[in-house]
C-alpha positions in Angstrom: -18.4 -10.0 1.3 -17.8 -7.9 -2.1 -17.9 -4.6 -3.0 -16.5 -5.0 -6.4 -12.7 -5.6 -5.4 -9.3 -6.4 -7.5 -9.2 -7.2 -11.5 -8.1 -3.5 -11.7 -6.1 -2.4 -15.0 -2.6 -2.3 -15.9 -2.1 0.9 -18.2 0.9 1.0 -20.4 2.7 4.4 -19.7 2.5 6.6 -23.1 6.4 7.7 -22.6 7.9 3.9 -21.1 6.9 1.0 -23.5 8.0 -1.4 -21.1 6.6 0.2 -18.1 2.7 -0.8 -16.7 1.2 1.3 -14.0 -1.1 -1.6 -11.8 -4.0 1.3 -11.3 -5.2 0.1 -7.7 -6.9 3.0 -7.2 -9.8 1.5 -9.0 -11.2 -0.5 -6.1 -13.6 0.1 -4.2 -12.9 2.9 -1.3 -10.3 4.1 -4.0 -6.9 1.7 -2.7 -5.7 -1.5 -3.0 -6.5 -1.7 0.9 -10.0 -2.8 -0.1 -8.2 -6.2 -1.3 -7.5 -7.3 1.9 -10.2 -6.0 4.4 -12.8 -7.2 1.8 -11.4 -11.0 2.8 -10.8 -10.2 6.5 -14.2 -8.9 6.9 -15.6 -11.5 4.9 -14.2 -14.3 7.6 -14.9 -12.3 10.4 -18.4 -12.4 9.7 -18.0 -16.1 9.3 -16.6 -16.3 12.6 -19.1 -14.4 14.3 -16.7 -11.4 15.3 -19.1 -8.7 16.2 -16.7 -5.5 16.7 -13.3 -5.0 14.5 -11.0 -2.8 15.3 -7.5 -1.1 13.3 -4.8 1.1 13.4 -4.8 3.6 9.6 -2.7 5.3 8.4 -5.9 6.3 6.3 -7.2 4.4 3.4 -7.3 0.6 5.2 -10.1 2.7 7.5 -11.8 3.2 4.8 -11.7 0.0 3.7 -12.4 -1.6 7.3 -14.8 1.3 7.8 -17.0 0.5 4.3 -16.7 -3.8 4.3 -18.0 -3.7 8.5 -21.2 -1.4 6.9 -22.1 -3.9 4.2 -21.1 -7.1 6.5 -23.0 -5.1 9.4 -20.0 -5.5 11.6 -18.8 -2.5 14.2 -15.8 -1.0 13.0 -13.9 0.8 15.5 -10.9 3.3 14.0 -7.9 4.6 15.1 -6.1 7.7 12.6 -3.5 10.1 12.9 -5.4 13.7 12.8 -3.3 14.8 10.0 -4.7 11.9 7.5 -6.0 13.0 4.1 -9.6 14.8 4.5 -11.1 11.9 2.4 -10.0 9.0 4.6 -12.1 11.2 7.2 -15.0 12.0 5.9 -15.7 8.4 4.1 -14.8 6.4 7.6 -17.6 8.9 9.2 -20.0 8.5 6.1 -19.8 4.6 6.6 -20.9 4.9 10.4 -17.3 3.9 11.6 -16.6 4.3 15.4 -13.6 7.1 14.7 -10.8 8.1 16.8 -8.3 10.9 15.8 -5.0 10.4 17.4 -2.7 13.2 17.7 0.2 10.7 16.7 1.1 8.2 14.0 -0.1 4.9 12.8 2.5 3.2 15.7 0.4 5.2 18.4 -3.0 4.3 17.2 -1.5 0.6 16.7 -0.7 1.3 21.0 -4.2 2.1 21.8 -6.0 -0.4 19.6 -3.9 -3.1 21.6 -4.3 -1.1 24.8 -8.2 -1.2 24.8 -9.2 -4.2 22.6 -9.7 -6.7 25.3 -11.8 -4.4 27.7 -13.6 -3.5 24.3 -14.0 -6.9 23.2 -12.3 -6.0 20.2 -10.7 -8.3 17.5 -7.5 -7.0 16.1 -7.7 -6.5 12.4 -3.8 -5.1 12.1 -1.4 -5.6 9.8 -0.3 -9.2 9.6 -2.4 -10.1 13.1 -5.1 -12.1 11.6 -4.5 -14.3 8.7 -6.8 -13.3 5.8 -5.9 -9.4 4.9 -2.2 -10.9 3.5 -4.7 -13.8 1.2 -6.6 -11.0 -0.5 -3.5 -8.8 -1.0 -1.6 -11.6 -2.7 -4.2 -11.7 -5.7 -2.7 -8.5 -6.9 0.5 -10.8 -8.0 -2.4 -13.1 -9.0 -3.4 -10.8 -11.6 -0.5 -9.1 -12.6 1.1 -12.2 -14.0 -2.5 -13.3 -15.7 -2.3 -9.8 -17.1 1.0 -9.9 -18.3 0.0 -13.3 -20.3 1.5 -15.9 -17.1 4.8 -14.3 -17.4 7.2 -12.5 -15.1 7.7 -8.7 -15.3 11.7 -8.1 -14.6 10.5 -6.0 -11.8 7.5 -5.2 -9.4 8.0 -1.5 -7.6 5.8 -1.2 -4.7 5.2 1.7 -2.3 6.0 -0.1 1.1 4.0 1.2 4.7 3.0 -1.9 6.2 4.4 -3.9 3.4 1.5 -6.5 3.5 1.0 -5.7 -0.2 4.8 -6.9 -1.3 4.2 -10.0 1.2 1.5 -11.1 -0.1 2.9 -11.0 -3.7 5.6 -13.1 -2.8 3.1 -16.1 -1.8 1.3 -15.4 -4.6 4.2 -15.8 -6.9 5.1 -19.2 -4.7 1.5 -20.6 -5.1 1.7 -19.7 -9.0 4.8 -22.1 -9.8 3.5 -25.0 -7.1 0.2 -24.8 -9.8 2.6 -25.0 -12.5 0.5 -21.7 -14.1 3.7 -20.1 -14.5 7.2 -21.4 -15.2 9.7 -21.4 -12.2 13.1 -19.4 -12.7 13.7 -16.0 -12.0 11.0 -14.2 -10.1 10.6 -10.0 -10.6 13.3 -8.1 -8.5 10.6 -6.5 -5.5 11.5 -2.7 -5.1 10.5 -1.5 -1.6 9.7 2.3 -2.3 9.4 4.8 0.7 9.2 8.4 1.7 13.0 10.1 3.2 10.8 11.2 5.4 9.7 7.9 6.9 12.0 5.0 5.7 12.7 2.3 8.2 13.2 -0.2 5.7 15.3 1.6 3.7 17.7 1.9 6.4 17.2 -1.8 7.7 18.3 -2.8 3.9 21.1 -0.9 3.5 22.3 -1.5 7.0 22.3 -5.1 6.1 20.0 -5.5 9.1 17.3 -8.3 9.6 14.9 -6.3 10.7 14.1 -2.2 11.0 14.0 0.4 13.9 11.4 3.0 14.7 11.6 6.3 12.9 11.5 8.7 14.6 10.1 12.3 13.9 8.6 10.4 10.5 7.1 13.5 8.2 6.0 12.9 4.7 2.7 13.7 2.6 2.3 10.0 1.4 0.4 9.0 4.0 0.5 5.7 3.4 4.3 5.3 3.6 4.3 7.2 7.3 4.6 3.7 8.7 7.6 4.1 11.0 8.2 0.2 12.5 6.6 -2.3 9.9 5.1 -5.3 11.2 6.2 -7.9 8.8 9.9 -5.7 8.0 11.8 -9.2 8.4 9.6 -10.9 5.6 10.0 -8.1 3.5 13.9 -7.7 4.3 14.3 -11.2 2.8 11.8 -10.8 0.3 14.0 -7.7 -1.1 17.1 -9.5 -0.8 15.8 -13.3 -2.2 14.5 -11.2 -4.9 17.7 -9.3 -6.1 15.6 -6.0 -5.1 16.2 -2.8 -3.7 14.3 -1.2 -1.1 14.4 2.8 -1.8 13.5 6.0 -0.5 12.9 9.7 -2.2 11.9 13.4 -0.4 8.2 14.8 -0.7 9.7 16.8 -3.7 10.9 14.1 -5.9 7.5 12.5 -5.1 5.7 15.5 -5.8 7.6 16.3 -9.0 6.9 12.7 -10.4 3.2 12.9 -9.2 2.7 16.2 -11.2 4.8 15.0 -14.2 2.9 12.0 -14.7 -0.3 13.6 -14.3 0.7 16.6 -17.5 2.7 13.9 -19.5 0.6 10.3 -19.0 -2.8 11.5 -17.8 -3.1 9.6 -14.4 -3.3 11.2 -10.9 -0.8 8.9 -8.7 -1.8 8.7 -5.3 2.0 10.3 -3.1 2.8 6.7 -2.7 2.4 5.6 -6.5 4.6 8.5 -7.6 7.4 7.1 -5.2 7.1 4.4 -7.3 7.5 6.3 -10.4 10.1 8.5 -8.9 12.2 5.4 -8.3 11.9 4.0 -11.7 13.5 7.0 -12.9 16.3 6.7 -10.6 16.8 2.9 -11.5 17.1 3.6 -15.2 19.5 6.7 -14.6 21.6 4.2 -12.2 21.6 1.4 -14.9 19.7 -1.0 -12.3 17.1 -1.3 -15.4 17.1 -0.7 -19.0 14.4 0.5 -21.1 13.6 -2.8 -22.7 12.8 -4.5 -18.8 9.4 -4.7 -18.2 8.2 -3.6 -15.2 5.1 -3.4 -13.0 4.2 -0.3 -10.7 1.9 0.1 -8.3 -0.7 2.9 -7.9 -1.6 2.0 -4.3 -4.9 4.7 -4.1 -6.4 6.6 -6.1 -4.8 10.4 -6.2 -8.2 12.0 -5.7 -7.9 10.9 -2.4 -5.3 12.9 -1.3 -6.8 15.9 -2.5 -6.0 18.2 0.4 -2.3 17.0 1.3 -1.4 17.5 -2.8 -2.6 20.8 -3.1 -0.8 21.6 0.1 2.3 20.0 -1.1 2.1 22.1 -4.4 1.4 25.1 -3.2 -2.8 24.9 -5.0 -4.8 27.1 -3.6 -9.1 27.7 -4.0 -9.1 31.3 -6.3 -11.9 32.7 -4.3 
């Protein structure tokens, strides 16, 4: 089951030589969730699963909500109220069964679990079937094919669920057992996060093996308002096998890095991309990296989606 998925372009920043922005926001339903529920919904089908269900914190309902409509699958979707209009509207467009939770994405994880065996739902979570991590891994796939079967010195990626950084990691694994790229020193993964929502940022520098709930978690990237990951022990030793840092920056930083890259490179970040660009700032004022490293961020969605909580967050109002 396709919609067009993955092979989406690395763009060199204008300003950073070294630095490419991974632009997921090309896929279809505008985020790199489409990756993954375009392969669990393919096998679902396959199975014969007739009704899916998932927690969101918006765009993988989107996702779920547009592969079930072309695999003519029922899609049943659980959302904070507060998610970005967009993740609304196309979940309702696609004929999604849709469920606004006054809560986060833990509390809509709750009731999907809660109701899916009197539903006769399967459980499309986060790392509870086995296929959404295999089509998240090809974006390492293609960012080492893209970068001519080399290494970048360091892969930033805004971390919710983490599946995304996960699935890298096999990918990377898989790439030297084929021999199509040289074993040695594998990118430093960069775990990015929200202050206002940063579980594993806390976990890492508490030396921990795995995270604790966040509570009261506030922060207009969406995506990052994850506040117990799943798969935080995978990703804990991914950061720390990696030489990585896992990292966390306020809703200003991320905003003033979202609207800086937007006048300066010409690309509207999704919240969660600009994280990413927020902390490669950091890192090079730190010393962490140098100019000459090259490095690989991710645009996790595309910023257009998030139309409503940016203009919020900036203060953009409609002149009437």
């Amino acid at each position: 089951m396709t919609l067009g998925e993955g092979w989406t372009p690395v763009l060199r920043s204008k300003r950073y030589p070294n630095v490419l922005v991974k632009e997921e926001g090309a896929n279809p339903t505008g985020s790199f969730k489409a990756r993954g529920l375009a392969l669990a919904v393919t096998m679902a089908k396959h199975y014969g699963l007739k009704k899916l269900a998932v927690p969101s914190a918006g765009n993988a309902a989107g996702a779920l909500a547009a592969y079930a409509a072309a695999a003519g699958i029922e899609a049943n979707i659980f959302m904070p109220k507060d998610v970005p209009f967009a993740n609304y509207v196309e979940a309702k467009m696609y004929g999604a069964n849709l469920t606004l939770v006054n809560g986060l994405i833990s509390d809509c994880g709750r009731i999907v679990a809660e109701r899916k065996q009197k539903e006769g739902w399967f459980d499309i979570s986060t790392l509870k079937e086995p296929f959404r991590i295999e089509g998240k891994k090809t974006m390492g796939y293609e960012l080492v094919e893209q970068l001519g079967w080399e290494y970048p010195e360091a892969v930033f990626y805004p971390t919710g669920g983490g599946v995304g950084l996960i699935g890298m990691w096999k990918a990377f694994a898989e790439l030297e057992e084929l021999g199509w790229v040289a074993r040695g020193k594998r990118p430093r993964m960069i775990a990015v996060q929200s202050s206002g929502c940063a579980p594993m940022v806390r976990a890492f520098e508490e030396h921990a093996s795995a995270s604790k709930m966040w509570e009261n978690a506030a922060t207009f990237a969406s995506g990052l308002r994850v506040p117990k990951p799943y798969g935080d022990y995978i990703m804990l030793e991914i950061l720390h096998e990696s030489g990585g840092l896992a990292l966390a920056f306020s809703d200003e930083v991320i905003l003033a890095s979202l609207q800086d890259w937007a006048k300066n490179e010409g690309i509207f970040l999704s919240p969660e991309g600009a994280a990413a660009t927020a902390a490669y700032d950091h890192l090079l004022k730190t010393g962490f990296l140098n100019s000459e490293d090259r490095v690989v961020l991710f645009n996790t969605g595309a910023g257009l989606k998030y139309t409503d909580v940016t203009a919020e967050a900036a203060g953009i109002q409609r002149v009437s």
